[in-house]
SEPA-55448 format. One line per field, with one value per residue (C-alpha): residue in three letters; x, y negated, z negated. Coordinates in steps of 0.25 Angstrom, whole numbers, padded with zeros to 4 digits. Example, Ala and Ser with C-alpha at 12.3 -4.5 7.8 and 13.67 -1.06 7.14 Angstrom:
fidren ALA SER .
c1 0049 0055 .
c2 0018 0004 .
c3 -0031 -0029 .
This chain:
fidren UNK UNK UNK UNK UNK UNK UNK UNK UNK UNK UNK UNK UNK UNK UNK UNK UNK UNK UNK UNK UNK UNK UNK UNK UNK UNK UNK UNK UNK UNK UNK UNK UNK UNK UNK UNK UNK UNK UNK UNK UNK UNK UNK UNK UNK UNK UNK UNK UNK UNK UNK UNK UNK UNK UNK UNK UNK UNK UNK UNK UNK UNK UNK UNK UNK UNK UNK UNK UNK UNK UNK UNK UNK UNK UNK UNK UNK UNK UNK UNK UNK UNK UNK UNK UNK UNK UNK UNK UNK UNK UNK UNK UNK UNK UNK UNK UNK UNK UNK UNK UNK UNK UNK UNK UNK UNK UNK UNK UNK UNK UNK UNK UNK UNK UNK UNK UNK UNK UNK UNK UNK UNK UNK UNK UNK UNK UNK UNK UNK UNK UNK UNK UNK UNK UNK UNK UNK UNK UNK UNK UNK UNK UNK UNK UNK UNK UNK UNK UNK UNK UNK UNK UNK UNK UNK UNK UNK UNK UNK UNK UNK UNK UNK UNK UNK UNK UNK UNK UNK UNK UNK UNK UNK UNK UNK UNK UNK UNK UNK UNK UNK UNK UNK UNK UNK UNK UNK UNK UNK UNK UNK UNK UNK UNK UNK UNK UNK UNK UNK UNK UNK UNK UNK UNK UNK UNK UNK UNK UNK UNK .
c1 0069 0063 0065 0074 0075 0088 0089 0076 0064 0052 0043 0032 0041 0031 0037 0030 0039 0052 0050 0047 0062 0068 0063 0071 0084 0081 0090 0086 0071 0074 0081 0071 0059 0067 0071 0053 0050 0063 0058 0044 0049 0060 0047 0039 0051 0054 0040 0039 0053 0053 0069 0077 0087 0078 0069 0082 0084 0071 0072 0084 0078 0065 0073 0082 0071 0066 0078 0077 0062 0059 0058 0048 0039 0028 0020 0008 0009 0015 0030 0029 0019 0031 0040 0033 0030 0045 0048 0038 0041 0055 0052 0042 0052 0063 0054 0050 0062 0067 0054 0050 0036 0025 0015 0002 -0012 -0017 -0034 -0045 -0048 -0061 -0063 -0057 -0055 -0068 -0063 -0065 -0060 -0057 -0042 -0034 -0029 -0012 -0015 -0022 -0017 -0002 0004 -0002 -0003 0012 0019 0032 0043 0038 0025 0031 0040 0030 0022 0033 0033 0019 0021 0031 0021 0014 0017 0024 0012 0003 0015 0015 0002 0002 0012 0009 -0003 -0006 0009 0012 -0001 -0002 -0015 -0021 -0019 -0006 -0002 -0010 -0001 0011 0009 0002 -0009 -0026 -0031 -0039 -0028 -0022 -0035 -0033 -0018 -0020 -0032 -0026 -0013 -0020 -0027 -0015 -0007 -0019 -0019 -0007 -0004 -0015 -0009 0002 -0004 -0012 -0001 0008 -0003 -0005 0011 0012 -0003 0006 0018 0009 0002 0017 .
c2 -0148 -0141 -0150 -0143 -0145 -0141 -0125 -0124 -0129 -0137 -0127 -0136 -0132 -0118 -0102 -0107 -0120 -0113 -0101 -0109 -0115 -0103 -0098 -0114 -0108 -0116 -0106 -0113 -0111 -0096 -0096 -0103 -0093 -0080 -0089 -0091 -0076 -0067 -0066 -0060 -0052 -0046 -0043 -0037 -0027 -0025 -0020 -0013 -0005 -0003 -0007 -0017 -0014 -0011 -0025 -0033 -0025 -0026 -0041 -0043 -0034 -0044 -0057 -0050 -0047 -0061 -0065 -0059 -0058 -0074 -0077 -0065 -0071 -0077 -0084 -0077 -0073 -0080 -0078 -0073 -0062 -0060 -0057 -0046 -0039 -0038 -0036 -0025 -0016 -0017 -0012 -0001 0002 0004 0012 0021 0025 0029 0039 0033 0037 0036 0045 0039 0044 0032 0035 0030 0017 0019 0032 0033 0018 0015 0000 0000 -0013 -0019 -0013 -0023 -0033 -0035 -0048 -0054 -0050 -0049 -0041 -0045 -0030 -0029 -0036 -0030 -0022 -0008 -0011 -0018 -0008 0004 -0006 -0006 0011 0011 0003 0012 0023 0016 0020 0008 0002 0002 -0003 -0016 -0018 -0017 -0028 -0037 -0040 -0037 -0043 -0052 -0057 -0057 -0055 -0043 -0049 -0052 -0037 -0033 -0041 -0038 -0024 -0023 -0018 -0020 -0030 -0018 -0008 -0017 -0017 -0003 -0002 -0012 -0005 0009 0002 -0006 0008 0015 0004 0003 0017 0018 0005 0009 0022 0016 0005 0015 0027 0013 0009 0025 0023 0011 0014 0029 0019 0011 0023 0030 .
c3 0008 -0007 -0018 -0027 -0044 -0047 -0045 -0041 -0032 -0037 -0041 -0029 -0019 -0017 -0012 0002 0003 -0001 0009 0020 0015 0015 0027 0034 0025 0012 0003 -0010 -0006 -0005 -0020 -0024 -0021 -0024 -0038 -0039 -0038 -0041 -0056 -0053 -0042 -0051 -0061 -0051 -0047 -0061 -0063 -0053 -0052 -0066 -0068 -0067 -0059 -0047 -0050 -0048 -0034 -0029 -0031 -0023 -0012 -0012 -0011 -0002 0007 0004 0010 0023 0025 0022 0036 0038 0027 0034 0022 0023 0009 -0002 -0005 -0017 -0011 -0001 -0011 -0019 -0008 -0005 -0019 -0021 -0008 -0013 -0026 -0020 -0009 -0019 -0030 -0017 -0016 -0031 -0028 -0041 -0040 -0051 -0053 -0058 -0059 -0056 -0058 -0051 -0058 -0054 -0058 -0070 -0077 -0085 -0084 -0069 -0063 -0078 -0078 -0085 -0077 -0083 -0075 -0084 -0099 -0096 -0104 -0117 -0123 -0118 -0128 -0131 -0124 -0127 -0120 -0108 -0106 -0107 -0098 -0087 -0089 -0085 -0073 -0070 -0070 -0057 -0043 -0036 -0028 -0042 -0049 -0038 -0037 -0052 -0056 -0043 -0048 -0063 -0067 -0057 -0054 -0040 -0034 -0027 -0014 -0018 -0021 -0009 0000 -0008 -0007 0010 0004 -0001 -0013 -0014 -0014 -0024 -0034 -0034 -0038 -0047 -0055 -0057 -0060 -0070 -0075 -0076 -0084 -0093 -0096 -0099 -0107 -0115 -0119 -0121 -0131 -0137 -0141 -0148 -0155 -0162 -0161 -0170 -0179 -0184 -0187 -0196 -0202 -0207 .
């Protein structure tokens, strides 16, 4: 049986071990995993569904279906893989339904970026020019801006860092597929940003000059 530290498992005891616990009826070993991975799934639906509210109910859903799907799981990905895929049908299920469709002129990147394949990676500088709530909450806005499938492909891979192999087999579809999503999201949100960034700026210059 899993070594157990008060509340909570070791942290060696890995998600592979605890699912395969779960699977043989170990009910700790399922709280254990939903306890590992409810707080970035609820950030993920959060991002994505734009509210609160509907982040808390796409989390029960994903663990709900957690819950009755584990046996199915075959471990051919890894769990958390698993998990965001439930958690981001849920959410593009749910946001389908609402008919809350965005529409974004999304431009050839090719075409129409002079920074060709240099579109900034969010990845890699998280956040550091969005440092206070204003931005962050202008920032979350633009998001909203993208349609569903951008908007995942888009926070999987440039917020949560997972790979582009990752977000293709999250999402059932091609790492190049991926690549594109990613760049015209990246595009947009830098557009964007940056009229954004740029109209505070002359905002807070004409406050100085009165």
């Amino acid at each position: 049986r899993l070594r157990r530290y008060g509340f909570q498992f070791h942290p060696e005891v890995d998600d592979t071990t605890l699912v395969r616990q779960a699977k043989a009826g170990e009910e700790a070993a399922l709280t254990e995993l939903i306890r590992r991975h409810q707080g970035r799934v609820y950030q993920h639906a959060l991002r994505l569904m734009g509210n609160v509210q509907d982040a808390e109910e796409v989390l029960q859903d994903t663990f709900l279906q957690v819950y009755r799907n584990l046996e199915r799981f075959e471990e051919r990905s890894r769990f958390s893989t698993w998990v965001y895929r439930i958690a981001t049908n849920e959410a593009l299920m749910r946001l389908r339904k609402a008919s809350r469709k965005r529409e974004v002129f999304l431009e050839d990147a090719t075409a129409m970026d002079p920074w060709g394949d240099e579109v900034r990676d969010f990845a890699r500088s998280p956040l550091d020019d969005v440092l206070d709530q204003e931005i962050a909450e202008r920032l979350q806005e633009v998001l909203d801006e993208l349609p569903e499938e951008y908007r995942a492909v888009f926070t999987m891979r440039d917020i949560d860092g997972l790979s582009n192999a990752e977000v293709a087999d999250v999402l059932g579809i091609s790492v190049p597929a991926v690549k594109s999503r990613l760049h015209r999201s990246r595009l947009h949100l830098r557009n964007r940003l940056s009229r954004i960034f740029r109209e505070r700026k002359t905002s807070e210059s004409g406050k100085r000059s009165s």
